[in-house]
C-alpha positions in Angstrom: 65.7 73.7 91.3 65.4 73.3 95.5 69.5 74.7 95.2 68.3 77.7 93.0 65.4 78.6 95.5 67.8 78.4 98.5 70.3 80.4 96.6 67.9 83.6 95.9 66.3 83.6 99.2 68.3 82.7 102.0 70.6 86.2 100.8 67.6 88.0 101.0 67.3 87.2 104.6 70.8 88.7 105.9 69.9 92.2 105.9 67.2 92.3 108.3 69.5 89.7 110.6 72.3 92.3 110.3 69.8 94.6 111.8 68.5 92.8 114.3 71.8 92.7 115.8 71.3 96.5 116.0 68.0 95.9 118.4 64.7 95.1 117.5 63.4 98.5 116.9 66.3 99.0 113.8 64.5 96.3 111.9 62.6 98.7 109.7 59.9 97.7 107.5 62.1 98.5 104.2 64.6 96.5 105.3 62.0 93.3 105.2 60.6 94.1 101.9 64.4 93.5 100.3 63.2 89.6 101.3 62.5 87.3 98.2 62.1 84.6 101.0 58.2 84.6 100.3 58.4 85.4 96.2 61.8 83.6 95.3 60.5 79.9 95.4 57.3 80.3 93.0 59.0 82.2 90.5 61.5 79.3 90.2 59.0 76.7 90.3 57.0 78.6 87.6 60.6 79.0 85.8 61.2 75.9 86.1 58.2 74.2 84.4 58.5 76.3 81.6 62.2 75.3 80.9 61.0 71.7 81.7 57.4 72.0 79.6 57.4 75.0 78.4 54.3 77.2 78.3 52.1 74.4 78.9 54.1 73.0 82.0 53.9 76.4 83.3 50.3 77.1 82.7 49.5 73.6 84.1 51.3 74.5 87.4 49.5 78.2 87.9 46.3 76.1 86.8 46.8 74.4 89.9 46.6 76.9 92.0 43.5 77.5 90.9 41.9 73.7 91.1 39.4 74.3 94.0 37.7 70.8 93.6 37.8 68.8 96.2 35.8 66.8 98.7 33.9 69.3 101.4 35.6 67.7 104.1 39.2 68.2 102.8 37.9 72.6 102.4 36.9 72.5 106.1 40.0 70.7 107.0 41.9 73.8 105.2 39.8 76.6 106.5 38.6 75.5 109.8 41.9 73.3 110.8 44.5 75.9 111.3 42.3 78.4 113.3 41.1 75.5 115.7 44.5 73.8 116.4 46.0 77.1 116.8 43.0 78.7 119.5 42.4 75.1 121.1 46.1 75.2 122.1 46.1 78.6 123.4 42.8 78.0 125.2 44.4 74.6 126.3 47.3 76.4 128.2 45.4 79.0 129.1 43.6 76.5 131.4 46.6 75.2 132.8 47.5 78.3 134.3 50.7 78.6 131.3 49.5 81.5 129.4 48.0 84.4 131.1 46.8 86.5 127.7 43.1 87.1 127.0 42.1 83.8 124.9 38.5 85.4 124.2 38.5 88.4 122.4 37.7 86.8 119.0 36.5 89.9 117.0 40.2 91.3 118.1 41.8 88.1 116.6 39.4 88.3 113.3 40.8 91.9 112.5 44.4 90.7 113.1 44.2 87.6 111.2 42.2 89.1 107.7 44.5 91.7 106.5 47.8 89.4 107.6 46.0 86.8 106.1 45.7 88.6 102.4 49.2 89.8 102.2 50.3 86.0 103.1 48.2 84.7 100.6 49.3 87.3 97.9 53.1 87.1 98.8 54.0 83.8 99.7 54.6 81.6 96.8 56.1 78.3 98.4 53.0 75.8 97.3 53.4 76.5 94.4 57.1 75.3 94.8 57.3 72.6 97.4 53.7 71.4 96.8 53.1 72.4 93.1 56.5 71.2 91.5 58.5 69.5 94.0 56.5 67.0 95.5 55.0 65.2 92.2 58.2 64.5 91.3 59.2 63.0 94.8 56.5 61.1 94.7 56.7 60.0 90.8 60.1 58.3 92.4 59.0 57.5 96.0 56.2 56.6 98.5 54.4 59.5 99.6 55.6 59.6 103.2 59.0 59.1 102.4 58.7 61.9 99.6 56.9 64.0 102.5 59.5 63.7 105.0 62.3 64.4 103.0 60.4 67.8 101.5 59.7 68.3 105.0 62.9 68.1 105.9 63.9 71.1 103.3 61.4 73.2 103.9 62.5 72.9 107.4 66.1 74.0 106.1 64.8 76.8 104.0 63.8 79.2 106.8 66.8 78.1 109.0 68.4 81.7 108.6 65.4 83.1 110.9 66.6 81.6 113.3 70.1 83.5 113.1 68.0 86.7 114.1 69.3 88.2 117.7 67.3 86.0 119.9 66.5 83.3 117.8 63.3 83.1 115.4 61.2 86.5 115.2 58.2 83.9 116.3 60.2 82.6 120.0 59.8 79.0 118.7 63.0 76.7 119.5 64.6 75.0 116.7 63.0 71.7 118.0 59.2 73.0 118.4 59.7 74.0 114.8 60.8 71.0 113.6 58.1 69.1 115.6 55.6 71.3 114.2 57.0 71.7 110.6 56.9 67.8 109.6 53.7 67.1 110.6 51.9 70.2 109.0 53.6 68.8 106.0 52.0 65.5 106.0 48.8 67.8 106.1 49.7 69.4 103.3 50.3 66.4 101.1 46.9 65.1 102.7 45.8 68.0 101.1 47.1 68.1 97.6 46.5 64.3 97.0 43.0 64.4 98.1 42.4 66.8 96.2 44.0 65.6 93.0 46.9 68.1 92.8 45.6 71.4 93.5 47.8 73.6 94.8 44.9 76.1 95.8 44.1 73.6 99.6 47.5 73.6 100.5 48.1 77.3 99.9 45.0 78.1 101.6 45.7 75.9 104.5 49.7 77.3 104.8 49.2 81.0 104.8 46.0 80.2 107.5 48.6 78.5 109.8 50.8 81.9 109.6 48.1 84.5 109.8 46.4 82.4 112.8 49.5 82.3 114.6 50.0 86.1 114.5 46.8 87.0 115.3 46.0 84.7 118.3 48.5 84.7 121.5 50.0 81.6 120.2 53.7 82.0 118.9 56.1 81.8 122.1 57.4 85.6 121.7 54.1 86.7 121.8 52.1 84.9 123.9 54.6 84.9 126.3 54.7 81.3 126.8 55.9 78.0 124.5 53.1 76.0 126.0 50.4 76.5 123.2 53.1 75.8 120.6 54.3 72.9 122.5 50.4 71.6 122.8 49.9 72.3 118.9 53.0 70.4 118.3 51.1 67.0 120.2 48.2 67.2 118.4 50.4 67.5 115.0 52.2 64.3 115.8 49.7 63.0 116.2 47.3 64.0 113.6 50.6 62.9 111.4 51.7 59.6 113.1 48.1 58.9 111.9 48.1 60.4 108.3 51.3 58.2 108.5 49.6 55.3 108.4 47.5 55.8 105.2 49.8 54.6 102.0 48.8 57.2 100.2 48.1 59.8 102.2 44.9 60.8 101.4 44.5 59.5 98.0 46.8 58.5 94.6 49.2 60.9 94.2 48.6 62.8 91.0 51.2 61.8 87.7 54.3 63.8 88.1 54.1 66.3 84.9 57.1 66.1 82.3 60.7 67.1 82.7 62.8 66.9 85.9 
């Protein structure tokens, strides 16, 4: 299943890296709607619970996304996490004199971050994937940490061929600052979906929050100008996950992996 979403996606990718060779500005927008980086791994996840449940497996899986019950503190966690981390860190370099953009004008970041926000949330489809399918069954075989580091580890993977752009990833970020930042926003993210008994809705939420955030505040190193706040974020990740690390179950049980492989 993780082979088949590789497969259809990572393809997808190669036009708009063949024209970013060409210079930035021959990147046009058509050329990134051909991507099936964002759609490619719920359809297969969906897919694949049907074939391994049929309807019901399916249906229980899109259910999920849907689950929005779950303890107050885990909702402010997913709404109010991302947009803190991400402005703290800006602010933070900010002060030490390693970012010189304009770290006030919230009603400017606001109207960035809600329309990015919505298309994020309509388009991208990975929860439902690497949170929805994937990880019950890691964890149906392992301990949650060690089923969260090696998801971690392949979501890392799958958006390797950004970084195969002319000049690296469209963000700035190094391959190492991703990395650093990639694992522990995943041991959030199964935080998330056990503590809240499997819903797929949390993590989903919290995900495309971290991407529209980062867009919308001076924050990513390509447009802020500066790998300090990413490099600050990527502290307090570590260590928000060396301590989520520490809980066995991260967060709570981990729900029963559903039937079928």
């Amino acid at each position: 299943m993780v082979a088949l979403i590789f497969a259809l996606s990572w393809p997808s990718v190669v036009p708009q890296i063949l024209a970013s060779w060409r210079g930035a500005a021959a990147v046009p927008g058509w050329v990134k709607l051909l991507q099936v980086l964002l759609v490619a791994p719920g359809l297969v996840a969906v897919a694949a619970a049907a074939v391994n449940g049929g309807w019901p497996g399916a249906r229980d899986l899109l259910r999920r996304l849907l689950r929005w019950r779950a303890p107050a503190a885990l909702w402010a966690g997913a709404l109010l996490g991302p947009p803190l981390v991400i402005w703290a860190s800006s602010a933070a370099a900010h002060a030490l004199g390693r970012l010189d953009r304009d770290v006030t004008a919230f009603p400017r970041f606001a109207a960035a971050f809600l329309p990015t926000f919505l298309v994020y949330l309509l388009l991208n489809t990975e929860e439902l994937a690497w949170r929805g399918y994937v990880l019950p069954r890691m964890q149906a075989r392992w301990t949650p940490l060690r089923a969260t580091l090696v998801l971690g580890a392949l979501w890392t993977v799958f958006h390797a061929p950004y970084f195969f752009m002319k000049g690296g990833h469209p963000g700035g970020t190094t391959p190492l600052l991703f990395v650093l930042t990639v694992i522990p926003v995943a041991l959030v993210l199964t935080s998330l979906f056990n503590g809240s008994g499997g819903s797929v809705l949390l993590p989903h939420l919290f995900h495309q929050s971290v991407n529209a955030w980062a867009e919308a505040i001076p924050f990513l190193p390509r447009f802020a100008g500066s790998h300090w706040p990413m490099a600050i974020s990527a502290a307090v990740l570590l260590a928000l996950g060396a301590w989520l690390a520490t809980r066995p179950s991260l967060g709570a049980g981990p729900p029963a992996a559903p039937e079928g492989r």
